[in-house]
C-alpha positions in Angstrom: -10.2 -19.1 16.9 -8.3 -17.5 13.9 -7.6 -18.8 10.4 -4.6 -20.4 10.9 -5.9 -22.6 14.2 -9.0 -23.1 12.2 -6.4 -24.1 9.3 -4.8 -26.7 11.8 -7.4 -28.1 12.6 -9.1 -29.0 9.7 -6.4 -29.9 7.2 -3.3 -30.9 9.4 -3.2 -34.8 10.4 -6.9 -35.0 8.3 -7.5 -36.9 5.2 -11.4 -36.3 5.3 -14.2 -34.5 7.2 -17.9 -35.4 6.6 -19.4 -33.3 6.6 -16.7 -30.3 6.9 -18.9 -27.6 6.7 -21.0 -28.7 8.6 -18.1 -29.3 11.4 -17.5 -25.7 10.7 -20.7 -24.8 12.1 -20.1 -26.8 15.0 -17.0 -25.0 16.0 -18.4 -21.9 15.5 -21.5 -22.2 17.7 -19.6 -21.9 20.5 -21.0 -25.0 22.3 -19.2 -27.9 23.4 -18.6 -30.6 21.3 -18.9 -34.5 22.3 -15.7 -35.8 20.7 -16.4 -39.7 20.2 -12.8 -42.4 20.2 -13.8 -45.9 20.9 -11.0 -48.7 20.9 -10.7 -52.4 20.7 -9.0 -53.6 24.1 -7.9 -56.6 22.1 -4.8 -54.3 21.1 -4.0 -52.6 24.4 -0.7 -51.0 22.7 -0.2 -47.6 21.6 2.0 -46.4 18.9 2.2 -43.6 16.8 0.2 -44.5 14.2 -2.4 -43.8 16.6 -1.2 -40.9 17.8 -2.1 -38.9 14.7 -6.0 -38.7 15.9 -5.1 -38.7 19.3 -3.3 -35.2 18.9 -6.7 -33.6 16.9 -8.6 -34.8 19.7 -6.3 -33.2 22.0 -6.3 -29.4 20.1 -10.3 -29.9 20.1 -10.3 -30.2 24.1 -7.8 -27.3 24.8 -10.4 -25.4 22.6 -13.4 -26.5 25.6 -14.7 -29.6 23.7 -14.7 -33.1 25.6 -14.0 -36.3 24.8 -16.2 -39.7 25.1 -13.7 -42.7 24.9 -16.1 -45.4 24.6 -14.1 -49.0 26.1 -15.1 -51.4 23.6 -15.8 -54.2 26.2 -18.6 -55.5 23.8 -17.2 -55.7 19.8 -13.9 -56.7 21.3 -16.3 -60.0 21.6 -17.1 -60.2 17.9 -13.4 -58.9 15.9 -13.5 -56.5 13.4 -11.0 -57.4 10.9 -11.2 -53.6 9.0 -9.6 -55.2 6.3 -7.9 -58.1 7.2 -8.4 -61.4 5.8 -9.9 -63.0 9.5 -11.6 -62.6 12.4 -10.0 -61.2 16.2 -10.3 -63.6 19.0 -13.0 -63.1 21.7 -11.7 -61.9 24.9 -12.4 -62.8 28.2 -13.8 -60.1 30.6 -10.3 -59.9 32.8 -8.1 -59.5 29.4 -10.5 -56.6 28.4 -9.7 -55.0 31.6 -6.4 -55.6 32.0 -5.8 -54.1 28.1 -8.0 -51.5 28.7 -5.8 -50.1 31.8 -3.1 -50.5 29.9 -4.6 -48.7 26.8 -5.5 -45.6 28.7 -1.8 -45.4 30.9 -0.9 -44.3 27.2 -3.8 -42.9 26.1 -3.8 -40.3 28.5 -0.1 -39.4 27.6 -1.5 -37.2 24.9 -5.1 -36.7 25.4 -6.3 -34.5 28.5 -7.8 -36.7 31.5 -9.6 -33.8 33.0 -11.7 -33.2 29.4 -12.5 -37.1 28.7 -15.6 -39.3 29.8 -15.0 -43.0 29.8 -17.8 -45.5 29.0 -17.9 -48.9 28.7 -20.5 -50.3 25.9 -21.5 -53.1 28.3 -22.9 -50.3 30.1 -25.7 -50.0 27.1 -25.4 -53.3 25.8 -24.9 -55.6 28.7 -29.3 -54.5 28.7 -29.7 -55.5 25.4 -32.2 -58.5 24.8 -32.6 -60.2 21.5 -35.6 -57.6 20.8 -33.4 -54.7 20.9 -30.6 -57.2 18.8 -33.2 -57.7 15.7 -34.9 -54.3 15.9 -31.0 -53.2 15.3 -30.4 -55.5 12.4 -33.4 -54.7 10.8 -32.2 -50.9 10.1 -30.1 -52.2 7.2 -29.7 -55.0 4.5 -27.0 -57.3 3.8 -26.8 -55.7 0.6 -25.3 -52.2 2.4 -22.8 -53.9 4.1 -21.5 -56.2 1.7 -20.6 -52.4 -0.1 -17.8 -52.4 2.5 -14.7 -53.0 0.9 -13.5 -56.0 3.2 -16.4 -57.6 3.3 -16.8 -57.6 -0.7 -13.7 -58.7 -1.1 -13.9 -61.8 1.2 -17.8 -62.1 -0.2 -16.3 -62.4 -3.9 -13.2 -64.9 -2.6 -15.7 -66.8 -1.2 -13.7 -66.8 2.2 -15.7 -67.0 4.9 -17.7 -63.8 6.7 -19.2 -64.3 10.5 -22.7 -63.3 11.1 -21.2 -61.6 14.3 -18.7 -59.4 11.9 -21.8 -58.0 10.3 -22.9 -56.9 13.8 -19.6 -54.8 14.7 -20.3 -51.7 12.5 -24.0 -52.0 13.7 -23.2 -52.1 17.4 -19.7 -49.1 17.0 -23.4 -46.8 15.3 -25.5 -47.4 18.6 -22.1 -46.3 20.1 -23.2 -42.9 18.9 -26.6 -43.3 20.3 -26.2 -43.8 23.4 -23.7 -41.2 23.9 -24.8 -38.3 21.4 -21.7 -38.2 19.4 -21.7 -34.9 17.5 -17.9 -35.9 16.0 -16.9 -39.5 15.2 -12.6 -40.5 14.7 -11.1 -42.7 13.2 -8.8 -44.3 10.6 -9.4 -44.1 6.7 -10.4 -47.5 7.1 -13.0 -47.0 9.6 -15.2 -44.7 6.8 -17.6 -47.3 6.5 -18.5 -48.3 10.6 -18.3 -44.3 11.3 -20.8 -43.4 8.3 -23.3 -46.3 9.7 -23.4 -44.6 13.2 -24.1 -41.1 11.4 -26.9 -42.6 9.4 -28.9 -44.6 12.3 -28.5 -41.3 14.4 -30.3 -39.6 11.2 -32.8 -42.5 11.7 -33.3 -41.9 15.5 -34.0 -38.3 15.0 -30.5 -37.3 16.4 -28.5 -34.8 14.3 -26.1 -37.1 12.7 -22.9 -37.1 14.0 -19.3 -35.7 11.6 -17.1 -38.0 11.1 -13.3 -36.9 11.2 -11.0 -39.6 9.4 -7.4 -40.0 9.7 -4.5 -40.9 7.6 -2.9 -44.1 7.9 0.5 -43.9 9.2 3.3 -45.7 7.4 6.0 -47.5 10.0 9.1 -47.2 10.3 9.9 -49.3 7.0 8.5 -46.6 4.9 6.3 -49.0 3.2 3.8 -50.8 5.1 0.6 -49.2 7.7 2.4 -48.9 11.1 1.8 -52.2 13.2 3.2 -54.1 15.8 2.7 -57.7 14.0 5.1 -56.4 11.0 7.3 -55.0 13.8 7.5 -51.5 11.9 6.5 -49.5 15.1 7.2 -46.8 17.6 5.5 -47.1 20.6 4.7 -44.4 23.3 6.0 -46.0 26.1 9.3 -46.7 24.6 12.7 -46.6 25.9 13.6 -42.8 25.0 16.8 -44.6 23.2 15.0 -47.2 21.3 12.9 -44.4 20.4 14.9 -42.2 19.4 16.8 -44.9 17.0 13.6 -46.1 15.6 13.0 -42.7 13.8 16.7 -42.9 12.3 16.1 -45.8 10.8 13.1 -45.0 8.7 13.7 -43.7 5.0 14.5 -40.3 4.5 10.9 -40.0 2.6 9.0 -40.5 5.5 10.5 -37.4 7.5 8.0 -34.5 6.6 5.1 -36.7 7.0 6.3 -37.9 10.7 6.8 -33.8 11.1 3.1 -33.1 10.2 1.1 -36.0 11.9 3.2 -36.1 14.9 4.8 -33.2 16.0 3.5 -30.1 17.1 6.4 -27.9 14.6 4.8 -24.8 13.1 3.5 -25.1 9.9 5.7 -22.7 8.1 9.0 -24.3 9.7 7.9 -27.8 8.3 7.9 -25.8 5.0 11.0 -24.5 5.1 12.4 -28.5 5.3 10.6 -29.2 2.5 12.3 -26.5 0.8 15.6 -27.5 2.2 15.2 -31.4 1.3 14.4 -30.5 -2.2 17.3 -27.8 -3.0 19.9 -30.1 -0.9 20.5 -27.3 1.8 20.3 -29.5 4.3 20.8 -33.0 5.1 18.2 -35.9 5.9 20.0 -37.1 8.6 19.9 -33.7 10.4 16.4 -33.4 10.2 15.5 -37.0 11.0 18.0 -35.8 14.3 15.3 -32.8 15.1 12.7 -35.3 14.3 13.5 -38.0 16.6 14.1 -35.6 19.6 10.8 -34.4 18.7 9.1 -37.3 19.4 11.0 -38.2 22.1 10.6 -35.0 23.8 6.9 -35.6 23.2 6.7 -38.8 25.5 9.3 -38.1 27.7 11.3 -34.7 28.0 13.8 -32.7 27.4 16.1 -33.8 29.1 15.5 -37.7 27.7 15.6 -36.5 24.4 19.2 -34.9 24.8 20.4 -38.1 26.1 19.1 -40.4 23.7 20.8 -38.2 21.2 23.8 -38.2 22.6 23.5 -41.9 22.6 23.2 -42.6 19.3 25.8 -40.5 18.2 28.0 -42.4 20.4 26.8 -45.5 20.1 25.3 -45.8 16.8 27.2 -42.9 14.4 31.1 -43.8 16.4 29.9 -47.4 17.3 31.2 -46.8 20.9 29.9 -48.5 23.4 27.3 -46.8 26.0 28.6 -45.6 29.3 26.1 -47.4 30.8 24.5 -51.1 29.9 22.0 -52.5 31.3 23.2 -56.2 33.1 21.0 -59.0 32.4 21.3 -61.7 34.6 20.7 -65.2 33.6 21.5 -68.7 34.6 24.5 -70.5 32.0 23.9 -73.7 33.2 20.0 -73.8 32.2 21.2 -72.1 29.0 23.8 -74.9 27.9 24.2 -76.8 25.8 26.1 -80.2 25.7 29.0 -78.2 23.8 31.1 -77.4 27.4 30.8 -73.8 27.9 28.1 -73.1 24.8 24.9 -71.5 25.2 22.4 -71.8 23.0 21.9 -68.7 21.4 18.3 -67.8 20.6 17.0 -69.2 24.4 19.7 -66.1 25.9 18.5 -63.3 23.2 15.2 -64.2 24.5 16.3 -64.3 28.4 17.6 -61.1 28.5 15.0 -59.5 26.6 17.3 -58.6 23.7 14.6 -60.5 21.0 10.9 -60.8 21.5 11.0 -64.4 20.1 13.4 -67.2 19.5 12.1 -66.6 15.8 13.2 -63.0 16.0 16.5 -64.2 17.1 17.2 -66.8 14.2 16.3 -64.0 12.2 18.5 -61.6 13.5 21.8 -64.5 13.5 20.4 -65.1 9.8 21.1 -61.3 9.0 24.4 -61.1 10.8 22.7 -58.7 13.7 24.1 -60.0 16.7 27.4 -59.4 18.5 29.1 -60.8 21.3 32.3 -58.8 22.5 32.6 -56.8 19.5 32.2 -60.4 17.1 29.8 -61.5 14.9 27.7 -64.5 15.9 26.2 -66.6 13.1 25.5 -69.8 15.3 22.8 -70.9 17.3 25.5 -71.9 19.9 28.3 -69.2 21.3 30.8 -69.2 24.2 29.2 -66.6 26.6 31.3 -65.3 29.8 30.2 -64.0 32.8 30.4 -59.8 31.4 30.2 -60.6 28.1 28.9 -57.7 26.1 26.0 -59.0 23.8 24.4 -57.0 20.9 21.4 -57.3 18.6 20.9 -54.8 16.1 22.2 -51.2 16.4 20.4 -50.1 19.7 20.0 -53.6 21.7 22.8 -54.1 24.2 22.8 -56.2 27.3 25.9 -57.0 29.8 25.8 -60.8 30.9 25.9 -61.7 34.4 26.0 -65.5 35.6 24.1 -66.1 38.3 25.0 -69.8 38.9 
């Protein structure tokens, strides 16, 4: 491994390694390391924000090093809010497996199959009697955990704390335990669950484990962490169109951080569009083009990406219409309303999978986003024909087909 990959690998996508040179060392001994990524299979989507640890994992295993992906069967039963203002809902055993299916489908589009082990923490924990529950709580006060920043916060509020929560960063260390972890990931806001797991393996006579932290990736707003709840997101099994047109829409100022924590471009080429952006040489748009095919490339191919760049210079830049729409077929007369030959907006938007929510699709008549043949709809009720062309946004369009 030379300077550069060793560069790479430590600064690129990282905002902290504890103990870097002590990672260093581990690298350099030539032995394989145990990568440790659990996840909460109460969020069984994948989006990029994500991503940004789940491509350092992947350079670590083409270097020989494996990862543990540790199913998180057991805290996904407590919540760990990590910063927000309450608690997760307990899952039952089928929704943990169903998400968790569904989490590693994507998982395993960037990180190697053939280099990762898979446990489940029921596999330790579904032993554990109430013995091994207080001899685990007894390894630290109240007092340390109250020092996490959530937790103080909502402590000083006087908003209300579970006993359970103060279990989650206990039972993510005996994670660590059980499988050896020599390297722990996660986000920036994970510091505080990662560095408990490397102190109780101290306290079990295991060397502790380093603990690689990741920056928090801002959506596609430019503003806000990426998230599917503020509906800033790009996720990896998207639509290579939808995809593609998420990344134009984001601010020009988030371009060369999407270029480092995303994509695999050479160092010294994402320098040279720093240089460009700052002397005017080239424009934002043009690189947010390369940037989106990129990314699109990345969790498709090639050949997606060139299409879904063609597409939105059609469709989006010379507001043509696509040469192919997808139908949507749908029943007028369940969608009627006493108006003769109205439908009620929001219920069709949501039919055809053009909105997530009838909310979403008030929203979107409230902001003048939706079209019907080329016209602006502003009311809940519209006349709809059999072939109408309906649009929501800039990269939503549907062709209607009656099926009464």
């Amino acid at each position: 491994m030379d300077d550069k990959q060793l560069k790479k690998i430590l600064k690129r996508g990282v905002s902290e390694i504890i103990q870097e040179e002590e990672f260093i060392k581990l690298l350099k001994s030539g032995k394989p390391i145990r990568l440790k990524q659990g996840f909460d299979p109460s969020r069984p989507d994948i989006h990029l924000g994500h991503v940004v640890g789940l491509k350092k994992l992947r350079q670590l295993q083409d270097l020989g090093h494996k990862v543990i992906l540790i199913v998180g069967d057991w805290t996904a039963q407590i919540g760990d809010p990590s910063g927000a203002s309450i608690t997760r809902p307990m899952l039952t055993a089928e929704e943990v497996k169903s998400n968790a299916q569904s989490y590693m489908t994507q998982f395993f589009k960037v990180v190697d199959p053939e280099k990762t082990e898979v446990k489940w923490q029921s596999e330790w924990f579904g032993k554990f009697t109430l013995a091994d529950v207080l001899k685990l709580t007894s390894k630290f006060t109240v007092a340390q955990f109250l020092a996490r920043d959530d937790f103080r916060k909502r402590f000083e509020e006087q908003r209300p704390i579970a006993i359970t929560e103060l279990l989650y960063p206990l039972l993510q260390a005996y994670d660590s335990i059980e499988i050896r972890s020599d390297v722990e990931f996660g986000g920036t806001d994970q510091m505080f669950n990662c560095l408990v797991g490397r102190e109780l393996q101290q306290m079990e006579g295991q060397r502790p484990q380093q603990v690689f932290l990741m920056p928090i990736l801002v959506g596609t707003d430019g503003k806000q962490k990426m998230s599917k709840s503020l509906d800033n997101y790009i996720g990896v099994e998207e639509p290579p169109n939808d995809m593609y047109g998420k990344v134009m829409s984001m601010p020009d100022e988030v371009i060369i951080t999407y270029f480092e924590l995303i994509t695999d471009v050479d160092d010294d080429e994402i320098e040279e569009f720093k240089k460009q952006l700052t002397d005017g040489s080239v424009h934002p748009m043009d690189l947010k083009k390369r940037l989106a095919f990129e990314i699109v490339m990345q969790f498709h191919d090639e050949k997606a990406a060139c299409d879904a760049d063609a597409h939105f210079s059609k469709v989006v830049q010379q507001k043509e219409l696509p040469d192919e729409i997808q139908e949507a077929k749908v029943s007028f007369k369940a969608l009627a309303t006493d108006k003769e030959g109205e439908i009620r907006l929001p219920e069709l938007l949501l039919a055809t999978g053009l909105v997530d929510s009838k909310g979403e699709a008030r929203r979107m008549l409230a902001q003048g986003a939706v079209q019907i043949d080329g016209n602006k709809a502003t009311d809940a009720s519209a006349k709809i024909e059999n072939g109408s062309i309906v649009k929501v946004g800039k990269r939503r369009i549907r062709k209607i087909i009656n099926t009464d």
